[in-house]
KEVEXSE-777679 format. One record per residue (C-alpha): residue number from 1; x, y, z; residue in three letters. Coordinates in Angstrom, 1 decimal. Example, Ala and Ser with C-alpha at 12.3 -4.5 7.8 and 13.67 -1.06 7.14 Angstrom:
BEGIN
<site><seq>1</seq><xx>12.3</xx><yy>-4.5</yy><zz>7.8</zz><type>ALA</type></site>
<site><seq>2</seq><xx>13.7</xx><yy>-1.1</yy><zz>7.1</zz><type>SER</type></site>
This chain:
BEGIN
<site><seq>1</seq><xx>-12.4</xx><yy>24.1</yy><zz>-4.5</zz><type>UNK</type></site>
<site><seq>2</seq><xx>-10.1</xx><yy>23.6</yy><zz>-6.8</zz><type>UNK</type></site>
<site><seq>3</seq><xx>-6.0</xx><yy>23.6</yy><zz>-6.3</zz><type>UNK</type></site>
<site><seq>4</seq><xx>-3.3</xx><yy>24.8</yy><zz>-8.8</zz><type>UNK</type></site>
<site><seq>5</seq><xx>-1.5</xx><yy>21.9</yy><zz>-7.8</zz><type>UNK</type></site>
<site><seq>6</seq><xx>-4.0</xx><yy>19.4</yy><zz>-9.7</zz><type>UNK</type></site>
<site><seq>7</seq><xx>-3.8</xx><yy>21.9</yy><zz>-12.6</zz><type>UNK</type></site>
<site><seq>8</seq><xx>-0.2</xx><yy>21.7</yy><zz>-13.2</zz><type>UNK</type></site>
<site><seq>9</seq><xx>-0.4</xx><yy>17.8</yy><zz>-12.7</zz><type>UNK</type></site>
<site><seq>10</seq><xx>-3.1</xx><yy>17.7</yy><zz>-15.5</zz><type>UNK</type></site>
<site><seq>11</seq><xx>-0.6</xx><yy>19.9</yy><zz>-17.9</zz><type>UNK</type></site>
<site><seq>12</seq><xx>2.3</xx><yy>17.9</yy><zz>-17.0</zz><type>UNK</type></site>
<site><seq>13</seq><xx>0.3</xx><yy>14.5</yy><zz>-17.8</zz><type>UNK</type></site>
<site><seq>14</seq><xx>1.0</xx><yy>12.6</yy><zz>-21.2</zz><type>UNK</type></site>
<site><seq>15</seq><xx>-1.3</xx><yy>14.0</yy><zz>-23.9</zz><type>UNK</type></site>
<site><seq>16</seq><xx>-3.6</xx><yy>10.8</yy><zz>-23.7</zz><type>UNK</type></site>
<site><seq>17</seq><xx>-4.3</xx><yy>11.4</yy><zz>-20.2</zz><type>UNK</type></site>
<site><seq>18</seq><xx>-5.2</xx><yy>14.9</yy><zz>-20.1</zz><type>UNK</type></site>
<site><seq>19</seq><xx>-8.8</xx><yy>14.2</yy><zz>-21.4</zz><type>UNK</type></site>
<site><seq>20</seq><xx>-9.1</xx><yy>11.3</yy><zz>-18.4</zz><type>UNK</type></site>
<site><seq>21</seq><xx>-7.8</xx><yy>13.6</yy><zz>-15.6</zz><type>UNK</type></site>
<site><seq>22</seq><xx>-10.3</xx><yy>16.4</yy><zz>-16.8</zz><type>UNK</type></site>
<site><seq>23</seq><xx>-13.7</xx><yy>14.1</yy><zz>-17.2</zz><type>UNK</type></site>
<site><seq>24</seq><xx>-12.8</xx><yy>12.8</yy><zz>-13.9</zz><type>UNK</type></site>
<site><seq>25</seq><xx>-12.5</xx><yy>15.9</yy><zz>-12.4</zz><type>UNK</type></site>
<site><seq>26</seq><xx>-15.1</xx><yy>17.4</yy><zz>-13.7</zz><type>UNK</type></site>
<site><seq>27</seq><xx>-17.3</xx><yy>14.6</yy><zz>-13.0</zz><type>UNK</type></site>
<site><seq>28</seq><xx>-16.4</xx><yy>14.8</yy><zz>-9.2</zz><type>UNK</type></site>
<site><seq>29</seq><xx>-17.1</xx><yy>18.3</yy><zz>-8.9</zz><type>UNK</type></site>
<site><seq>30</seq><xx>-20.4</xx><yy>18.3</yy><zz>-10.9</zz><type>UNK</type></site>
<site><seq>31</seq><xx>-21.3</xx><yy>15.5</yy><zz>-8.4</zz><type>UNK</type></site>
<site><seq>32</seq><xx>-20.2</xx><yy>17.4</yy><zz>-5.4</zz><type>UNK</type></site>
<site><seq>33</seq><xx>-19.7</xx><yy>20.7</yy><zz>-5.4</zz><type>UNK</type></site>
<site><seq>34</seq><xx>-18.3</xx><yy>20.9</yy><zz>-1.8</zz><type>UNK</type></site>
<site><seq>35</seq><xx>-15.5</xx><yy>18.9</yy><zz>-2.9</zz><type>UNK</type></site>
<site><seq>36</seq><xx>-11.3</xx><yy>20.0</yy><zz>-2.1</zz><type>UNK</type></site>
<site><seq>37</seq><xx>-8.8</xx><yy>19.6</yy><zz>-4.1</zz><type>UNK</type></site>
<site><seq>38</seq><xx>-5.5</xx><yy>18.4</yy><zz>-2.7</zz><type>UNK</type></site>
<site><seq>39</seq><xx>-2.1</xx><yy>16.4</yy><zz>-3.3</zz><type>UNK</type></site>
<site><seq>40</seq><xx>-0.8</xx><yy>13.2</yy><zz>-1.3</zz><type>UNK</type></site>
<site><seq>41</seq><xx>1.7</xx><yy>10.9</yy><zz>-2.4</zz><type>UNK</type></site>
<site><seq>42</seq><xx>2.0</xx><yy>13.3</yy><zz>-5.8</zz><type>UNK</type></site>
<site><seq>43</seq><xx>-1.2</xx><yy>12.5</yy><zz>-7.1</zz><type>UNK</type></site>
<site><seq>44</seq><xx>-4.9</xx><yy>14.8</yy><zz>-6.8</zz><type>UNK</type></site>
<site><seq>45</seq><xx>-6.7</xx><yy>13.5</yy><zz>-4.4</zz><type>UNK</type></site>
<site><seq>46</seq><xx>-10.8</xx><yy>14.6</yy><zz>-3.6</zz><type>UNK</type></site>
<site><seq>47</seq><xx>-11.7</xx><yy>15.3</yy><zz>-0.4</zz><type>UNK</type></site>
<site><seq>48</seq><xx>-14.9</xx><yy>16.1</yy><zz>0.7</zz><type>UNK</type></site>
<site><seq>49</seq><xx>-15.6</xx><yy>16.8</yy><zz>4.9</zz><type>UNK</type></site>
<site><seq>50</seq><xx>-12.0</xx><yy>16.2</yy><zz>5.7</zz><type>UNK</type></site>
<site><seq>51</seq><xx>-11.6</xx><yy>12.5</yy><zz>4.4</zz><type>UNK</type></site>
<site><seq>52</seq><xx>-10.8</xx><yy>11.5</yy><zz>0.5</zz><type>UNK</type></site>
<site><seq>53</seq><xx>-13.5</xx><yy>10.0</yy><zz>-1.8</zz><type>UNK</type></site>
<site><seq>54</seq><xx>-11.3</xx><yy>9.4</yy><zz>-4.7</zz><type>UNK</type></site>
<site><seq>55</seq><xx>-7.9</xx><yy>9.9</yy><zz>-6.3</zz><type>UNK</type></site>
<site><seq>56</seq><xx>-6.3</xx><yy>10.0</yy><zz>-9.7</zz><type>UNK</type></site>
<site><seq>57</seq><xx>-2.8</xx><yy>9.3</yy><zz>-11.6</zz><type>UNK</type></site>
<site><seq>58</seq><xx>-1.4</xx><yy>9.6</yy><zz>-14.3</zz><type>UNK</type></site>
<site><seq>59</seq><xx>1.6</xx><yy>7.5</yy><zz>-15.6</zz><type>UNK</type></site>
<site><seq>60</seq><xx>3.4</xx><yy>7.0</yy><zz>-18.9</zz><type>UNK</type></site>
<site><seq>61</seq><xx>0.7</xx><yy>4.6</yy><zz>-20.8</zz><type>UNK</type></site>
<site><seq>62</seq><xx>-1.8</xx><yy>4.5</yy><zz>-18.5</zz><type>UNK</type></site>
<site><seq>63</seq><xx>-4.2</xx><yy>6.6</yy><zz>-15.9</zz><type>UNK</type></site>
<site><seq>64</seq><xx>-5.3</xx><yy>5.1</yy><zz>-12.5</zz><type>UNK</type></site>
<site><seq>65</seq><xx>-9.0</xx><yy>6.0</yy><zz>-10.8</zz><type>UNK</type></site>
<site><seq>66</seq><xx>-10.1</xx><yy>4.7</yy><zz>-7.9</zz><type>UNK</type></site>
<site><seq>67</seq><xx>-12.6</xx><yy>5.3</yy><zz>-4.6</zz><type>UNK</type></site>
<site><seq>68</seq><xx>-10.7</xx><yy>5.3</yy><zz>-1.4</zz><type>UNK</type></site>
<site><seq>69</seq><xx>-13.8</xx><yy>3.4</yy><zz>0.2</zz><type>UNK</type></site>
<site><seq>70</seq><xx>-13.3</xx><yy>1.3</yy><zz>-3.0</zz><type>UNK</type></site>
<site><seq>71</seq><xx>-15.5</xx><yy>-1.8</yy><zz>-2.3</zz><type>UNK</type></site>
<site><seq>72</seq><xx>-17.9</xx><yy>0.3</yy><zz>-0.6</zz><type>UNK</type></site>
<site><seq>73</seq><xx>-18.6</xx><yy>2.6</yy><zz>-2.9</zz><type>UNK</type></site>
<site><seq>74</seq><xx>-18.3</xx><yy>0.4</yy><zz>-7.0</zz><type>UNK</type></site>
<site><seq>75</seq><xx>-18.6</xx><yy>-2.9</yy><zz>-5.3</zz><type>UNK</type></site>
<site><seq>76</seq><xx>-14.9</xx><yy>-4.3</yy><zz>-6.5</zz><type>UNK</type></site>
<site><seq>77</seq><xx>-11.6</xx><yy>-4.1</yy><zz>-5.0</zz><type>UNK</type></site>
<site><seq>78</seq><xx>-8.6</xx><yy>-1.8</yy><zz>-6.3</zz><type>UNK</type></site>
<site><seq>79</seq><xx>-7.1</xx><yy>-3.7</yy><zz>-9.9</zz><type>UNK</type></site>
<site><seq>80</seq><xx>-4.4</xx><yy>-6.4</yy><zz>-9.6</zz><type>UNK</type></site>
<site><seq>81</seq><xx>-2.7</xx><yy>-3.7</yy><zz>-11.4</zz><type>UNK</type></site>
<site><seq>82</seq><xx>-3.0</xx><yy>-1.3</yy><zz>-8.7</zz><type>UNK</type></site>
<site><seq>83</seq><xx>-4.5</xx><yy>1.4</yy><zz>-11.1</zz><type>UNK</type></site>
<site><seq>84</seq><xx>-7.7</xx><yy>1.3</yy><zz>-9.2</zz><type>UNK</type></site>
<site><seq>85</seq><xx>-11.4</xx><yy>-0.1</yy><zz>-9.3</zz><type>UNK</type></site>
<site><seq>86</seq><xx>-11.4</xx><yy>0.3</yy><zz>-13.0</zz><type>UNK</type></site>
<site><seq>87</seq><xx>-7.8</xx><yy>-0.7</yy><zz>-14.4</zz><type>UNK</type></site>
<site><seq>88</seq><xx>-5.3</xx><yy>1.0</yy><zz>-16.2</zz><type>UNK</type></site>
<site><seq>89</seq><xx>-7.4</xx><yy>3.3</yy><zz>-18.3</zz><type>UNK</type></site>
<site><seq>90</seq><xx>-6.0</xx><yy>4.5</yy><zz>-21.7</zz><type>UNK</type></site>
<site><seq>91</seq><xx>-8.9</xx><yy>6.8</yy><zz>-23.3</zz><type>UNK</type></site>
<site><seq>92</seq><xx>-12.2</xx><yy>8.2</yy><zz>-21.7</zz><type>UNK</type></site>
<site><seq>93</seq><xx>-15.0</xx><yy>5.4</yy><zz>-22.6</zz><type>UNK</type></site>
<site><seq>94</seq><xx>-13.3</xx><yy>2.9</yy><zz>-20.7</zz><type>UNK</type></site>
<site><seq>95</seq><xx>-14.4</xx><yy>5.2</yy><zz>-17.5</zz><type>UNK</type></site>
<site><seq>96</seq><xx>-18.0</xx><yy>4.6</yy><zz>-16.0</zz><type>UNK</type></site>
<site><seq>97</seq><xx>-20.5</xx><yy>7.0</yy><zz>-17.8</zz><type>UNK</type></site>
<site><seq>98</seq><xx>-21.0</xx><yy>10.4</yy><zz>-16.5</zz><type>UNK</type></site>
<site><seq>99</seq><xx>-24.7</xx><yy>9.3</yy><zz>-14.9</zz><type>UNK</type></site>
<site><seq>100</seq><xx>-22.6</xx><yy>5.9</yy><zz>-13.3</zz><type>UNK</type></site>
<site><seq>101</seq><xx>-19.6</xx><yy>7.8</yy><zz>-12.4</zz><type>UNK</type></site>
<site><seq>102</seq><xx>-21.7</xx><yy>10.2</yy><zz>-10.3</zz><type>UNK</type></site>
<site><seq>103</seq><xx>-23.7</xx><yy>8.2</yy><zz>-8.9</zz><type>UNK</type></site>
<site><seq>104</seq><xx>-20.2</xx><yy>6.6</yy><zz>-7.6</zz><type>UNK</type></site>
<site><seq>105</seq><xx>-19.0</xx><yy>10.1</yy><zz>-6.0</zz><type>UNK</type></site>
<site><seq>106</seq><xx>-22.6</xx><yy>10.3</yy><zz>-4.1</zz><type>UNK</type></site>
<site><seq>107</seq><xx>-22.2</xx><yy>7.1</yy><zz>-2.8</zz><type>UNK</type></site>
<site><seq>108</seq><xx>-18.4</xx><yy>8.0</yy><zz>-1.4</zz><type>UNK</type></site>
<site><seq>109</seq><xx>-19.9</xx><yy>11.4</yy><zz>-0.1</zz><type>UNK</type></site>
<site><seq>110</seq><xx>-22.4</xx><yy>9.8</yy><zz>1.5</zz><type>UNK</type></site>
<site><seq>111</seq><xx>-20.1</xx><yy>7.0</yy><zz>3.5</zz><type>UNK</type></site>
<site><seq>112</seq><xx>-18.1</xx><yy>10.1</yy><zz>4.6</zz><type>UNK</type></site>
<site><seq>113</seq><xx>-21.3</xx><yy>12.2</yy><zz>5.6</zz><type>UNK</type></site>
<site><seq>114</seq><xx>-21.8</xx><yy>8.8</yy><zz>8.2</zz><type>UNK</type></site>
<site><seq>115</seq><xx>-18.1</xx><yy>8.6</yy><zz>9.1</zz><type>UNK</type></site>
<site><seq>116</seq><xx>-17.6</xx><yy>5.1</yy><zz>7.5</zz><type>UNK</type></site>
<site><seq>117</seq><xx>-14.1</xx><yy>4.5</yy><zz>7.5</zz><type>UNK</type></site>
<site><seq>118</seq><xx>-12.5</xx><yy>2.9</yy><zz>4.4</zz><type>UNK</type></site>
<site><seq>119</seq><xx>-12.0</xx><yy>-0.9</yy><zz>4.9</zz><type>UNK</type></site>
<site><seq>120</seq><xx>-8.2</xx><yy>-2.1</yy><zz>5.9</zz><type>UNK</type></site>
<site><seq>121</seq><xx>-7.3</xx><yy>-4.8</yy><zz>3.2</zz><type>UNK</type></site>
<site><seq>122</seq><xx>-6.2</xx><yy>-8.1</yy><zz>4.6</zz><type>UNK</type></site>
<site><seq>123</seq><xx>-2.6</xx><yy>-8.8</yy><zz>5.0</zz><type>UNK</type></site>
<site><seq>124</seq><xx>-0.6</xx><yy>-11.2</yy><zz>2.4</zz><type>UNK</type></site>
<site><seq>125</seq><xx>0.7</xx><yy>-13.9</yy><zz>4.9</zz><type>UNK</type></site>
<site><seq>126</seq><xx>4.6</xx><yy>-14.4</yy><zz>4.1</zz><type>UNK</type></site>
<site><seq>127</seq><xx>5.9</xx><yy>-17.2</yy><zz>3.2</zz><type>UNK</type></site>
<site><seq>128</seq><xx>8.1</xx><yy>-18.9</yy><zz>5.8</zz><type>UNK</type></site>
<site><seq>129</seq><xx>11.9</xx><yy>-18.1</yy><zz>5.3</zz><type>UNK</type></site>
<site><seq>130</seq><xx>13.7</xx><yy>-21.5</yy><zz>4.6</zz><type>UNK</type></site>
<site><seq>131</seq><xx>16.7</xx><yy>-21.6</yy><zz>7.8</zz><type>UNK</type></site>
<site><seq>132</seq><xx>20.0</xx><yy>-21.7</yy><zz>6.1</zz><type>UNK</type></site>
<site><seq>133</seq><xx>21.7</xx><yy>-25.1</yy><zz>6.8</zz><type>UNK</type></site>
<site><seq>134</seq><xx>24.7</xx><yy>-23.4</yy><zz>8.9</zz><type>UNK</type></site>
<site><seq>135</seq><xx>22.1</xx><yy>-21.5</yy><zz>10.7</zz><type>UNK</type></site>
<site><seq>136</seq><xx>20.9</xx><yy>-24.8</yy><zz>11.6</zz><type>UNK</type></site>
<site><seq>137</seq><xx>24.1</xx><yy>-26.5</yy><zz>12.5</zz><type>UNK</type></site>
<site><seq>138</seq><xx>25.1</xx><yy>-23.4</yy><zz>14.7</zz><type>UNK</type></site>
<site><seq>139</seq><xx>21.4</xx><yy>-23.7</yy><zz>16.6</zz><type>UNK</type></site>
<site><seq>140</seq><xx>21.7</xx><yy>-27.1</yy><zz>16.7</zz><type>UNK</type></site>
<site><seq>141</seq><xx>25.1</xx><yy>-27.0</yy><zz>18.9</zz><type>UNK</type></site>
<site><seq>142</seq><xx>23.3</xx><yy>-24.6</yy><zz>21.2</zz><type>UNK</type></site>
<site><seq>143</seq><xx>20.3</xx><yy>-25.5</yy><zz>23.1</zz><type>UNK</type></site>
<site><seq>144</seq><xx>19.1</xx><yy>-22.5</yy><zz>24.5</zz><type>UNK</type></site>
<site><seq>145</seq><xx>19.3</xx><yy>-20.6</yy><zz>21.7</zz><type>UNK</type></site>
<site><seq>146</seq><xx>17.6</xx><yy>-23.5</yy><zz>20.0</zz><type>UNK</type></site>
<site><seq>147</seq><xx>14.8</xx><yy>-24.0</yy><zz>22.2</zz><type>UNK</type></site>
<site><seq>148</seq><xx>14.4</xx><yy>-20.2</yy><zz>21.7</zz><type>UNK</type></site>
<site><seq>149</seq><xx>14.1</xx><yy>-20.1</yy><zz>18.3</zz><type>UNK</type></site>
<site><seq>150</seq><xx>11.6</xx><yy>-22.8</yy><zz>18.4</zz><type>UNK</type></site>
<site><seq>151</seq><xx>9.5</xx><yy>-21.2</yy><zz>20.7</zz><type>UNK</type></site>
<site><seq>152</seq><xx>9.5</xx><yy>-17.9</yy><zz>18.5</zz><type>UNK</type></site>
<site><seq>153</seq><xx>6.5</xx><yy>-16.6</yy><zz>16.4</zz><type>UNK</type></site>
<site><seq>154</seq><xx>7.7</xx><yy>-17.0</yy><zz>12.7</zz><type>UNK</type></site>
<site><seq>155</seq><xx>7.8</xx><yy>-12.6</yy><zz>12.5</zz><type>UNK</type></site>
<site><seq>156</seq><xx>10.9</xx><yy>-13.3</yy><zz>15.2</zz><type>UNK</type></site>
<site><seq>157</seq><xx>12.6</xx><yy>-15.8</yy><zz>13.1</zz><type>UNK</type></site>
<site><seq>158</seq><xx>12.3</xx><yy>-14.0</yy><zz>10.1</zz><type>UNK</type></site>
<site><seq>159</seq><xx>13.9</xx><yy>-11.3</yy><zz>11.8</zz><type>UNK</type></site>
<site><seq>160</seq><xx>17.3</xx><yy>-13.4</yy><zz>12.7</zz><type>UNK</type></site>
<site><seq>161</seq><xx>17.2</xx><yy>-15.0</yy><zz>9.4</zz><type>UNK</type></site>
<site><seq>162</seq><xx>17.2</xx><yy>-12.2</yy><zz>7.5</zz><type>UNK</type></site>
<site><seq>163</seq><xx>19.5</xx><yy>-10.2</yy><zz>9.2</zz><type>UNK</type></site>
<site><seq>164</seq><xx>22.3</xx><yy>-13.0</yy><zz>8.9</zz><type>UNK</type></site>
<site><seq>165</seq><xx>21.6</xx><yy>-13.8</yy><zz>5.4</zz><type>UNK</type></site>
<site><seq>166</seq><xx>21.4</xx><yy>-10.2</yy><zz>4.5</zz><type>UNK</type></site>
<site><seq>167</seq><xx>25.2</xx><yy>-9.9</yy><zz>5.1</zz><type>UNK</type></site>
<site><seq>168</seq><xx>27.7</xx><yy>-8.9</yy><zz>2.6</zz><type>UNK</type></site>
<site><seq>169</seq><xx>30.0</xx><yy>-11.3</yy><zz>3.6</zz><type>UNK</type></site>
<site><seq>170</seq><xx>31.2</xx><yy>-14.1</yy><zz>5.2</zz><type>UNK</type></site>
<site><seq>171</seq><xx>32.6</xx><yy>-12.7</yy><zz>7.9</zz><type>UNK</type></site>
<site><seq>172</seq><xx>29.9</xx><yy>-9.9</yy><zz>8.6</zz><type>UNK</type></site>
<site><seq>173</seq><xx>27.6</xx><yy>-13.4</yy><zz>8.3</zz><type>UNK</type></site>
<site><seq>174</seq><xx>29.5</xx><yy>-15.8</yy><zz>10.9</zz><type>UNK</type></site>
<site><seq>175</seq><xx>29.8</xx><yy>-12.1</yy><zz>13.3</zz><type>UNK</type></site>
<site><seq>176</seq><xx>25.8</xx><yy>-12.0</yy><zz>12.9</zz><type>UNK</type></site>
<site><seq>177</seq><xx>25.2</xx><yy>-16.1</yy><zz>13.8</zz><type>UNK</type></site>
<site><seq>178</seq><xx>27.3</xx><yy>-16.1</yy><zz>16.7</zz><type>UNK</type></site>
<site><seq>179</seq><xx>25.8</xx><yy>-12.7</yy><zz>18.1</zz><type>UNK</type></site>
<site><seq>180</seq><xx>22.3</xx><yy>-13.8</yy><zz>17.4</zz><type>UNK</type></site>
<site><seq>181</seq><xx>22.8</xx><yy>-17.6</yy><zz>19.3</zz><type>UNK</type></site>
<site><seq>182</seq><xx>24.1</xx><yy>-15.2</yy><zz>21.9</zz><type>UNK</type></site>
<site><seq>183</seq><xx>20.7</xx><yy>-13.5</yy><zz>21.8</zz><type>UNK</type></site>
<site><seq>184</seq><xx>18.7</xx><yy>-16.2</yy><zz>21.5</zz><type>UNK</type></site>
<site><seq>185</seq><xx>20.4</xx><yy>-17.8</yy><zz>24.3</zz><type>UNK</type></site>
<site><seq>186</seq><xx>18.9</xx><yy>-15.1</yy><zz>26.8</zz><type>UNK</type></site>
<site><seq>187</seq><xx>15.4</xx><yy>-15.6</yy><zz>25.0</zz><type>UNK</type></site>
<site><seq>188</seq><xx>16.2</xx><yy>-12.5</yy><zz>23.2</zz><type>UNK</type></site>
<site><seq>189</seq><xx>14.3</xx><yy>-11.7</yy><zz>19.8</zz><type>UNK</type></site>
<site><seq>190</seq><xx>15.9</xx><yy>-9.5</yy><zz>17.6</zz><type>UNK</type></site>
<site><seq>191</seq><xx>15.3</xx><yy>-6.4</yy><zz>18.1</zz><type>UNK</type></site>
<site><seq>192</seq><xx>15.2</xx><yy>-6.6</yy><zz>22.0</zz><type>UNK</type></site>
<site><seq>193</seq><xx>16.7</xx><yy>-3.4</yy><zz>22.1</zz><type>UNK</type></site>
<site><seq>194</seq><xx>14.2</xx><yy>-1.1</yy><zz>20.1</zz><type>UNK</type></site>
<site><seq>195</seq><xx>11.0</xx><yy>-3.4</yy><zz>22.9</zz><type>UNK</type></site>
């Protein structure tokens, strides 16, 4: 089914994109006919038995394609440009062929038609937040809240550090130190008040 929504994003899209948004679409419904129509995030999504197969953009110089069961479905992850499993595509033959690109959509309807769910991408680890030398010097004068901060998990630290050295000034900072030893003190992370 198709949705007046996707129709206006294709006629709004850059003139180079038009053509990509249309063999795309046209591919999906050729391949499966039950397919809905729909917008999240302001972009068409394809939804077939109440979860998405695939989605398209549209930017400025570029037009993103990818599977929402990505790795699943073409074997490769979404682009390090975040356009999807095929990059940021600039004219039609640097899409899959019709035949290829159908035999994609398939593939997607059939993970859905077995309730696969799409696989949750790994989390970037963070790099530790370096503890401001008068951050230090404060902790080091109080024990409690220093043996605290020790003990905390490296989300909880990040948490103090960046609320002090997110302040605007020096005397929103030294107001934030001495109410976080305080915290810490009582073995308090944080956000103790939101737990």
């Amino acid at each position: 089914m198709k949705d007046k929504r996707v129709d206006a994003y294709i006629a709004n899209a850059e003139d180079f994109a038009k053509p990509i948004l249309e063999y795309v679409r046209a591919v999906v419904h050729g391949a499966c006919p039950d397919v809905e129509e729909t917008m999240k995030w302001s972009v068409p999504f394809f939804v077939y038995r109440g979860a998405p197969i695939c989605m398209m953009s549209a930017f400025k110089q570029h037009c993103g394609f990818r599977f929402w069961k990505g790795t699943l479905v073409t074997g490769t992850d979404v682009s390090t440009e975040g356009a999807g499993q095929f990059g940021r595509v600039t004219k039609v033959s640097e899409l899959p062929s019709k035949k290829v690109l159908t035999g994609y959509v398939k593939k997607a309807m059939k993970l859905n038609d077995q309730g696969v769910k799409a696989p949750k991408r790994p989390a970037k680890p963070k790099k530790p937040l370096a503890v401001p030398a008068d951050f230090t010097a404060a902790l080091a004068k109080n024990k409690k809240a220093l043996a605290t901060f020790e003990k905390f998990s490296p989300t909880h630290r990040r948490e103090y550090i960046e609320w002090i050295t997110g302040a605007k000034s020096d005397e929103t900072r030294q107001r934030r130190m001495t109410q976080a030893l305080e915290w810490m003190a009582q073995g308090k992370p944080r956000n103790w008040k939101y737990m």
